[in-house]
C-alpha positions as CSV (number, residue, x, y, z in Angstrom):
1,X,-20.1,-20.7,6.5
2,X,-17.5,-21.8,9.3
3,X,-16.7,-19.1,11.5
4,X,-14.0,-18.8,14.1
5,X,-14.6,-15.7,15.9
6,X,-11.8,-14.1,17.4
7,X,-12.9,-12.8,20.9
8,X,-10.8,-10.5,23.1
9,X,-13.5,-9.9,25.7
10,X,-14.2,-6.7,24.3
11,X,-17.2,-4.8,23.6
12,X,-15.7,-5.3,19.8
13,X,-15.1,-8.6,19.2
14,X,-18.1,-9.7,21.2
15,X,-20.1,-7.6,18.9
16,X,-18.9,-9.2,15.6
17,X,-19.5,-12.6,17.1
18,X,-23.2,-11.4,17.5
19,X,-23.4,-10.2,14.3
20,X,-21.4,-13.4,12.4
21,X,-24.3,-15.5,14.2
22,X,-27.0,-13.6,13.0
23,X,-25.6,-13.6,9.7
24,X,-26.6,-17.3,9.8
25,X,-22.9,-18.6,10.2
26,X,-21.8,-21.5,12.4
27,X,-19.9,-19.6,14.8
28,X,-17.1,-20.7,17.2
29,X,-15.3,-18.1,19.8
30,X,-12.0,-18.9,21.0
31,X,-9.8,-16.3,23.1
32,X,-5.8,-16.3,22.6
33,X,-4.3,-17.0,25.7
34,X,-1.0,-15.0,25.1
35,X,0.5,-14.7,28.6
36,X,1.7,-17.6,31.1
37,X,1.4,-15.4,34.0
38,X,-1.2,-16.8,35.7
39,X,-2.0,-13.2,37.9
40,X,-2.5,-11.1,34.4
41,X,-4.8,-8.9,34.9
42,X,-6.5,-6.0,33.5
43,X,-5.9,-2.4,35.1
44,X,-8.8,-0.5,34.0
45,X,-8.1,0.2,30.5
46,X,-4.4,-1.5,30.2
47,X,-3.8,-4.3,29.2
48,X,-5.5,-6.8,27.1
49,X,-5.8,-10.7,26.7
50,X,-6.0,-11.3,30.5
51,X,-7.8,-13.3,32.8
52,X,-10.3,-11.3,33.2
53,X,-10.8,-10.7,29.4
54,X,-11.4,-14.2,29.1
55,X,-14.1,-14.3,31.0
56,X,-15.6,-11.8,29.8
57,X,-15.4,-13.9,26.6
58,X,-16.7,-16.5,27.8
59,X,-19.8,-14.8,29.4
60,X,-20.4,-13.4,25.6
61,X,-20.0,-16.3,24.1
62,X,-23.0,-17.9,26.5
63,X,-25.1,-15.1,25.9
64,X,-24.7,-15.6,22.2
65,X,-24.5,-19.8,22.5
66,X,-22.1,-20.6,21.2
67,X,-19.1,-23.3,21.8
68,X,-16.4,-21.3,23.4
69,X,-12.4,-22.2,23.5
70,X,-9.5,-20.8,24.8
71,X,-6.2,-21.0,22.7
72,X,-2.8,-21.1,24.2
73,X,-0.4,-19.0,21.9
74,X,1.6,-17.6,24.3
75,X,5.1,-19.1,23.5
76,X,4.7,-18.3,19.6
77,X,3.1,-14.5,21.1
78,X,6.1,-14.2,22.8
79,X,8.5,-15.3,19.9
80,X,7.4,-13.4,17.2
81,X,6.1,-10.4,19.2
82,X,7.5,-10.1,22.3
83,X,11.4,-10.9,21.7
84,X,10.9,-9.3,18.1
85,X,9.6,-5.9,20.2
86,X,12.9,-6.4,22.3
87,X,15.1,-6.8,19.3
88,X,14.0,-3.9,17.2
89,X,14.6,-1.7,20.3
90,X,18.0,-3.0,20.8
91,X,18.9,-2.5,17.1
92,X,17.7,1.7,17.2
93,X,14.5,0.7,15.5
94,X,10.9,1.7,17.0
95,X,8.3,-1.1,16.1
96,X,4.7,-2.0,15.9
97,X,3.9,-4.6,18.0
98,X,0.3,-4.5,17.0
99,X,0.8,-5.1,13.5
100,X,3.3,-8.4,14.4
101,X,0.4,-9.5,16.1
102,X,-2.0,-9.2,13.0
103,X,0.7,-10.2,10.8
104,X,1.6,-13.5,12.6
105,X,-0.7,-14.2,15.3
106,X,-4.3,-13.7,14.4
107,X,-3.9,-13.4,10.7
108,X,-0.8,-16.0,10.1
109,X,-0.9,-18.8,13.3
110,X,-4.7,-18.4,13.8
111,X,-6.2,-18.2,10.6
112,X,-4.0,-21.4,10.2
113,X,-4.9,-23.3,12.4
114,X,-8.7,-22.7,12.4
115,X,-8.2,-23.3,8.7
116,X,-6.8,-26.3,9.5
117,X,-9.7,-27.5,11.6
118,X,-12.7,-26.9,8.6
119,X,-13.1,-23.5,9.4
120,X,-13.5,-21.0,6.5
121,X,-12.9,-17.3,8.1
122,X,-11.6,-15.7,10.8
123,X,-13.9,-12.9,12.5
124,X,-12.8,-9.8,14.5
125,X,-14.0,-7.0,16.0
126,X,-11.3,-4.6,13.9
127,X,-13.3,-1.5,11.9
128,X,-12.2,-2.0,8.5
129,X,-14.4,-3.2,5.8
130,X,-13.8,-5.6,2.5
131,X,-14.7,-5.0,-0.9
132,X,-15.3,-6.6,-3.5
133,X,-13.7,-4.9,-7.2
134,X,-15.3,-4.9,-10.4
135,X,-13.0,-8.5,-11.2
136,X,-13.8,-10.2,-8.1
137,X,-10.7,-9.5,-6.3
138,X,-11.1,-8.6,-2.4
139,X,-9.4,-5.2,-1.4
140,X,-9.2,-3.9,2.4
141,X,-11.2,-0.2,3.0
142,X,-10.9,2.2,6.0
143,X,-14.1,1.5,8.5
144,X,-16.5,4.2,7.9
145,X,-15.7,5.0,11.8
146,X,-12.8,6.9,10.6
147,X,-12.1,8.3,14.4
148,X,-11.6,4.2,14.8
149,X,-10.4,3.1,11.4
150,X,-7.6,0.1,11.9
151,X,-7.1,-0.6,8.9
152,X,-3.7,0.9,9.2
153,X,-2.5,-2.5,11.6
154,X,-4.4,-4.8,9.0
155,X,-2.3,-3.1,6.2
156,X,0.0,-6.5,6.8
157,X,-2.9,-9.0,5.2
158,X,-2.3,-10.4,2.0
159,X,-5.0,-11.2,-0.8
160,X,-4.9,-15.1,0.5
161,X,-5.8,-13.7,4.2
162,X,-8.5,-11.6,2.8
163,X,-10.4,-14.2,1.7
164,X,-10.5,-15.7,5.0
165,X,-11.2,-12.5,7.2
166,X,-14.3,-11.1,8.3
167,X,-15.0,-7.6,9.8
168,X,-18.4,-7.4,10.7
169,X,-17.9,-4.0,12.0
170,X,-16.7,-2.0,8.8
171,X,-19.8,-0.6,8.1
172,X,-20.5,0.7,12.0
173,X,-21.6,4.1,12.1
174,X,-19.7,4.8,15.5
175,X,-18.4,3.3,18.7
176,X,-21.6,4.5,20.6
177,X,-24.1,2.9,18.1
178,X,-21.5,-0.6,19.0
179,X,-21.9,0.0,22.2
180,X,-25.2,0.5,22.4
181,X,-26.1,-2.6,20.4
182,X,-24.1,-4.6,23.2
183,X,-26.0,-3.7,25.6
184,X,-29.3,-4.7,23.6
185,X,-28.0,-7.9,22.7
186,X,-27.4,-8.5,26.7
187,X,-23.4,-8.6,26.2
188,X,-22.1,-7.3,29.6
189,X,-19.1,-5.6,27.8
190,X,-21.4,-3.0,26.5
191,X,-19.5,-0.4,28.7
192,X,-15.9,-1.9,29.2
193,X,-13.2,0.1,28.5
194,X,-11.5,0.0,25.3
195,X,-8.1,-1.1,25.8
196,X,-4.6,0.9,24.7
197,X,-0.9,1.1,24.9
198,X,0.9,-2.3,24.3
199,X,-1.3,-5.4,25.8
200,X,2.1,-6.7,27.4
201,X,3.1,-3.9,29.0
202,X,-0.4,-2.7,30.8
203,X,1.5,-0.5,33.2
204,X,2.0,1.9,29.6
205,X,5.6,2.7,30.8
206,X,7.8,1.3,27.7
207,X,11.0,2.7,29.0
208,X,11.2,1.0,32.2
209,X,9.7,-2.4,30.5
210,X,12.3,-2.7,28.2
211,X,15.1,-1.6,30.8
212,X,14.0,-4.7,32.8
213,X,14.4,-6.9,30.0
214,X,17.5,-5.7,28.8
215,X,19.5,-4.4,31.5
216,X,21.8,-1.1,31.1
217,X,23.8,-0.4,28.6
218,X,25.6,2.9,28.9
219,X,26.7,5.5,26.4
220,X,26.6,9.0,25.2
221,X,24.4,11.3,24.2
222,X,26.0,13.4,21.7
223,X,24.9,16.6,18.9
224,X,25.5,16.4,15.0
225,X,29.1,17.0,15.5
226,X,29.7,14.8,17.8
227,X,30.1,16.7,20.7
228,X,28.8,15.2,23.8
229,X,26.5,16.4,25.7
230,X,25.4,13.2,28.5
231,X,25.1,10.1,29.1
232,X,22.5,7.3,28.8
233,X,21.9,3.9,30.2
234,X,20.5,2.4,27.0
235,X,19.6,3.3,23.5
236,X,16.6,1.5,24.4
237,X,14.8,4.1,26.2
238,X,14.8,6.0,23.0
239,X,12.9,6.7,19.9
240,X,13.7,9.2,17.2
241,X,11.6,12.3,17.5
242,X,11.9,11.9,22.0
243,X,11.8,15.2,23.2
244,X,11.5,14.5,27.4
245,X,13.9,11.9,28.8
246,X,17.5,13.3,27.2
247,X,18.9,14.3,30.4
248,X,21.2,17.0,28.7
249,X,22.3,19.6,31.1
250,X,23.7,22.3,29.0
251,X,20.9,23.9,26.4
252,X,21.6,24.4,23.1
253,X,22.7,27.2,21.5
254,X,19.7,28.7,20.2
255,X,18.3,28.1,23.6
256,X,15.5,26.0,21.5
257,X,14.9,21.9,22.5
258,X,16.7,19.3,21.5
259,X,15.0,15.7,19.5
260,X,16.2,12.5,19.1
261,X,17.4,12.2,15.4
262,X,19.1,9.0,15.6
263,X,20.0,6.1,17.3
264,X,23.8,4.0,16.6
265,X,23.5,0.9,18.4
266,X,26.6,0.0,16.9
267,X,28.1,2.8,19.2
268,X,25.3,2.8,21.7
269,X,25.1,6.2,20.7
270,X,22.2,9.1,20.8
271,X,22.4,11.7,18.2
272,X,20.2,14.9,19.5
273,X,19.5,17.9,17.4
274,X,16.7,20.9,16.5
275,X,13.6,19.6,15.4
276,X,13.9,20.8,11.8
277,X,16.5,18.2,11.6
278,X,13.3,15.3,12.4
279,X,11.5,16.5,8.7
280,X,12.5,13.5,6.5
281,X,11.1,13.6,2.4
282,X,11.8,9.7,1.7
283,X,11.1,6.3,3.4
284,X,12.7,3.1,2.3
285,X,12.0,-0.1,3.2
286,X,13.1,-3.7,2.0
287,X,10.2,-6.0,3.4
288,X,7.1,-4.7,1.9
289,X,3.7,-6.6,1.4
290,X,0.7,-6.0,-1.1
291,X,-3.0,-6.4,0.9
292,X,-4.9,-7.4,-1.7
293,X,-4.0,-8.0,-5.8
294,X,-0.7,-5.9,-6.0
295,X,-0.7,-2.8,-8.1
296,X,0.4,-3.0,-12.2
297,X,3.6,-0.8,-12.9
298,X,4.9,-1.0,-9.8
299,X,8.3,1.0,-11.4
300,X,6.7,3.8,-12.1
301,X,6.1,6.5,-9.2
302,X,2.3,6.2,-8.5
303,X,0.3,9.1,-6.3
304,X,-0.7,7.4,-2.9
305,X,-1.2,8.8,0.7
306,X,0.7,7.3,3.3
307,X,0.5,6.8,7.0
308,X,3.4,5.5,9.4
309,X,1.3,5.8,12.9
310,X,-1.9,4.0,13.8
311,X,-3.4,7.3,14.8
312,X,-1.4,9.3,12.3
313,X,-3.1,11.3,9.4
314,X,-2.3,10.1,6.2
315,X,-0.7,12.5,3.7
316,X,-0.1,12.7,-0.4
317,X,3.1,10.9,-1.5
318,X,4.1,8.9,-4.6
319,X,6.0,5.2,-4.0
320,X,7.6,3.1,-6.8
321,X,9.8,-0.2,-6.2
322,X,13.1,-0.1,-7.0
323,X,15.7,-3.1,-6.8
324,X,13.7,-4.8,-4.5
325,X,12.9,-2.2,-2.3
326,X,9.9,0.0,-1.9
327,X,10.5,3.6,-2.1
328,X,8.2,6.3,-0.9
329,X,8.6,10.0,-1.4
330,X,5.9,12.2,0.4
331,X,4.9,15.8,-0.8
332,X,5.6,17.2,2.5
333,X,7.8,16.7,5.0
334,X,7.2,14.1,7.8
335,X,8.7,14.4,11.4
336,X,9.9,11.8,13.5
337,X,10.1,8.8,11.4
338,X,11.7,6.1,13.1
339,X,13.2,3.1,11.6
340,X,10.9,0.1,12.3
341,X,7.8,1.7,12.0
342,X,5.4,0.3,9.5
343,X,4.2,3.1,6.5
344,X,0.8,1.2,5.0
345,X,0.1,3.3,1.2
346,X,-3.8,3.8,0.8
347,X,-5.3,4.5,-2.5
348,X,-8.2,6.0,-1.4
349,X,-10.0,4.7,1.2
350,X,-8.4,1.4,-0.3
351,X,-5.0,-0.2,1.6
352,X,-2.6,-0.9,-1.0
353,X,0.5,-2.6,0.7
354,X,3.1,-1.9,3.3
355,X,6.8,-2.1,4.3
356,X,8.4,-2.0,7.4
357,X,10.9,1.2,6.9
358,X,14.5,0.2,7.2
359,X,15.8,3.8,6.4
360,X,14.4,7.5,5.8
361,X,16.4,10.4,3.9
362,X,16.2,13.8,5.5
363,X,14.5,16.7,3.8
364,X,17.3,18.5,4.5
365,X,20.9,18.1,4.1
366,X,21.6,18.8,7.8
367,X,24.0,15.6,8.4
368,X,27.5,15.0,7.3
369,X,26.7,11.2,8.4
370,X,24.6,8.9,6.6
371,X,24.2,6.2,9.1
372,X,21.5,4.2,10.1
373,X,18.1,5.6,10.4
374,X,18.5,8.9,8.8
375,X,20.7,9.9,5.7
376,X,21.5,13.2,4.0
């Protein structure tokens, strides 16, 4: 088989080149070039997809020998990931960036084109694992690494990308055992830090990032009844569920802290409040996407978990569709749910689908509004 290995100069991807190659595939690396900025580079653990990162590719790919290629997609990265980032924020919404970049970089423009070119798979370094049902039909499985699992930010893939993915590492017994076959193989990522926070902003500080993209736009911070209590510079330096950062002088009543429990953009407007008021029972979203063959009776409320955070635990809830939109009731109450984040339903160890959530309903009747975001 034709395989285009993904490579991000990580101890990962380099990894799941090796093994695609031993597997006795003809195996390509290419590195996505998504930056312009010709000084990008890595700070320790920040940052990804940088100048140094692709040489680190590179040297892997000699080791391994095989061709190597490096892929300019930095207008499309910044298109559909960069300005979309920007967007959300400036409409109250708190998105996944990493899960844009699945969706249309490396599983959408990438699988494309190295479709396009003969190829029959795209390989990554992602621990998740594929398997095959008793018809045939490819679902997507939590890694057996659960403290590294992704499948939550592969929860985007439809049954057509499936059968052009490959995830040599599902199977990995831990990040150790990984990094410890690098360095047998001779890969001299074996010990490079794993990268985190968002690869385009490797200083970590979103806030500040966004500010400089957006410029200020001032308003007031005000409680449920609509009594203020500060000003702001920009909805955009908040996220439903912020705690630090509110700049409130008075405290409240009950001396306890306050939490973001909406954002109006409309108004450019921050409603604060006590965090019982964060516990939402119901998630509704409008775009939602089945990874794999899509479930029968999707009408009827079927038992799922859920999870809305890459790192997040995922908890027992039930999820029907309903004129058009995919509803999702969990048994207990979640905090902090933000429109804009992504909530992928597992069945099992088995990812079902996902939606982005355009609204959540609270688990209490604590508002007399039912504005965007949260709804009594």
């Amino acid at each position: 088989m034709k395989v285009l290995a993904a490579m991000s100069g990580g101890v990962d991807s380099a990894v799941a080149a090796a093994r695609a190659v031993e597997a006795g595939h003809e195996v390509v690396g290419v590195h996505l070039a998504l930056s312009r900025n010709s000084g990008t580079l890595r700070t320790g653990s920040r940052g990804c997809c940088t100048i140094e990162d692709s040489m680190d590719a590179q040297r892997a790919a000699n080791v391994l020998g095989i061709p190597y290629y490096v892929w300019d997609f930095s207008e499309k990265f910044k298109t559909d990931v960069v300005d979309d980032f920007i967007a959300e924020y400036q409409a109250g919404r708190t998105p996944n960036p990493c899960m844009r970049c699945n969706e249309r970089i490396k599983f959408a423009a990438l699988l494309e084109k190295a479709l396009a070119l003969g190829f029959d798979a795209v390989c990554t370094g992602h621990y998740a694992s594929l398997l095959t049902d008793e018809s045939g039909n490819l679902e997507l499985h939590r890694s057996n690494e659960m403290a590294k699992d992704q499948s939550y930010v592969l929860g985007v893939l439809t049954a057509d990308q499936l059968k052009h993915s490959m995830f040599p590492l599902g199977a990995a017994a831990s990040k150790d055992d990984i990094r410890r076959e690098a360095n047998e193989r001779g890969l001299s990522v074996a010990n490079k830090p794993d990268s985190y926070d968002i690869c385009f902003i490797p200083e970590g500080d979103t806030q500040d990032w966004l500010s400089e993209k957006v410029g200020k736009a001032p308003g007031q911070i005000v409680d449920r009844s609509g009594n203020v209590l500060g000003d702001h510079e920009g909805t955009h330096e908040f996220t439903v569920g912020q705690r630090k950062g509110l700049s409130i002088g008075r405290p409240a009543a009950d001396g306890k802290p306050r939490y973001v429990l909406e954002i109006r953009p409309k108004t450019n407007t921050v409603v604060v409040g006590p965090q019982a008021a964060l516990a939402i029972s119901e998630m509704i979203g409008v775009k939602y996407t089945w990874c794999g063959v899509a479930p029968e009776n999707t009408n009827d409320w079927t038992n799922v978990h859920v999870q809305v955070r890459a790192h997040g635990d995922a908890i027992e809830a039930e999820f029907r569709i309903s004129d058009g939109q995919m509803e999702i009731r969990v048994n207990e109450p979640l905090l902090g749910v933000a429109p804009g984040q992504t909530a992928v339903l597992y069945l099992g160890t088995r990812v079902l689908g996902q939606t982005t959530i355009d609204r959540t309903i609270s688990a209490v009747p604590v508002f007399a509004e039912a504005e965007s975001g949260i709804s009594a």
